[in-house]
C-alpha positions in Angstrom: 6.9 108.4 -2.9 5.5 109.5 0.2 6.1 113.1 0.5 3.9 113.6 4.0 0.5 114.0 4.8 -0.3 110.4 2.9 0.6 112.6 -0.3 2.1 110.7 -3.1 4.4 111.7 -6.1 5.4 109.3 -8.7 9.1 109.0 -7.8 10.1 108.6 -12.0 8.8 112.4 -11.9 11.1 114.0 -9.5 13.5 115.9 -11.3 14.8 117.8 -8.2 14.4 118.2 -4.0 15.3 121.3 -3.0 15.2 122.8 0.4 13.1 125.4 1.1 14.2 128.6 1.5 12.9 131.9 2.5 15.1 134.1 -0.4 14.2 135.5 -2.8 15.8 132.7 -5.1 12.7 130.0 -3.3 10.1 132.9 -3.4 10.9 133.4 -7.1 10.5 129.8 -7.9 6.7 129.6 -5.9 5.5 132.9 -7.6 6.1 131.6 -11.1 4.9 128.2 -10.0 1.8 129.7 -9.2 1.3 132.1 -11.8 1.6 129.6 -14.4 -1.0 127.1 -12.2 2.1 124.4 -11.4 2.4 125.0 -7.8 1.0 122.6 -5.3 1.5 123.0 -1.1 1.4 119.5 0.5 1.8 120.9 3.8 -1.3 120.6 5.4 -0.7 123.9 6.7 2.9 123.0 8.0 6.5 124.7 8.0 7.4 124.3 4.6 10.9 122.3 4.8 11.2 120.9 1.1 10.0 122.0 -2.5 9.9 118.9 -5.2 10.5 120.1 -8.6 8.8 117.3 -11.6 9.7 116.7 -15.1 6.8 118.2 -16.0 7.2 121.9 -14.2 5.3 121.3 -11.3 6.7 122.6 -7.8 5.3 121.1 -4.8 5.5 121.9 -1.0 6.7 119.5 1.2 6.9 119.8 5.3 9.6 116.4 5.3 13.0 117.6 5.1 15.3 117.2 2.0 17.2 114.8 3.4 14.3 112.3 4.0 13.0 112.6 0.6 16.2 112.4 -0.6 16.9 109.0 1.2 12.9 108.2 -0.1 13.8 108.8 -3.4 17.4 106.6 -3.4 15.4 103.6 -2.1 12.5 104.0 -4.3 15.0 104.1 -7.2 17.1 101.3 -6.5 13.8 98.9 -5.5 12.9 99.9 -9.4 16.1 98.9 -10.7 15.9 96.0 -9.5 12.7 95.4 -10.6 14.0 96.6 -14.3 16.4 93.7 -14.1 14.1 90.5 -13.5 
């Protein structure tokens, strides 16, 4: 899934898409991330809009809004269902 920047993430990863805030809920979340060495800023330097949560713990930084990666996501998933069915 194309998450900007011509970055990638393997849309059976994505566990969540949240959007980014600047409380102390959001900061909390990218401090831990990036303690523990799962946080990952695909914002080429960009307002961050978008934080993508994985299965596997990792948070990444997105500049596309929640609402395109949302409607990247649903397409993505119903392309591989159909796939799942032939």
């Amino acid at each position: 899934m194309n998450i900007g920047f011509n970055n990638q993430v393997a849309w059976w990863k994505v566990s969540a898409i949240l959007g980014y805030s600047r409380g102390r809920g959001g900061q909390r979340l990218i401090e831990v991330a990036e303690k523990f060495g799962k946080l990952s800023d695909a914002t080429q330097g960009r307002r961050r809009r978008s934080m993508i949560l994985t299965d596997d713990g990792l948070v990444i930084l997105s500049s596309v809004t929640p609402e395109t990666l949302i409607l990247r996501l649903n397409k993505l998933r119903r392309k591989g269902e159909k796939d799942d069915d032939d």
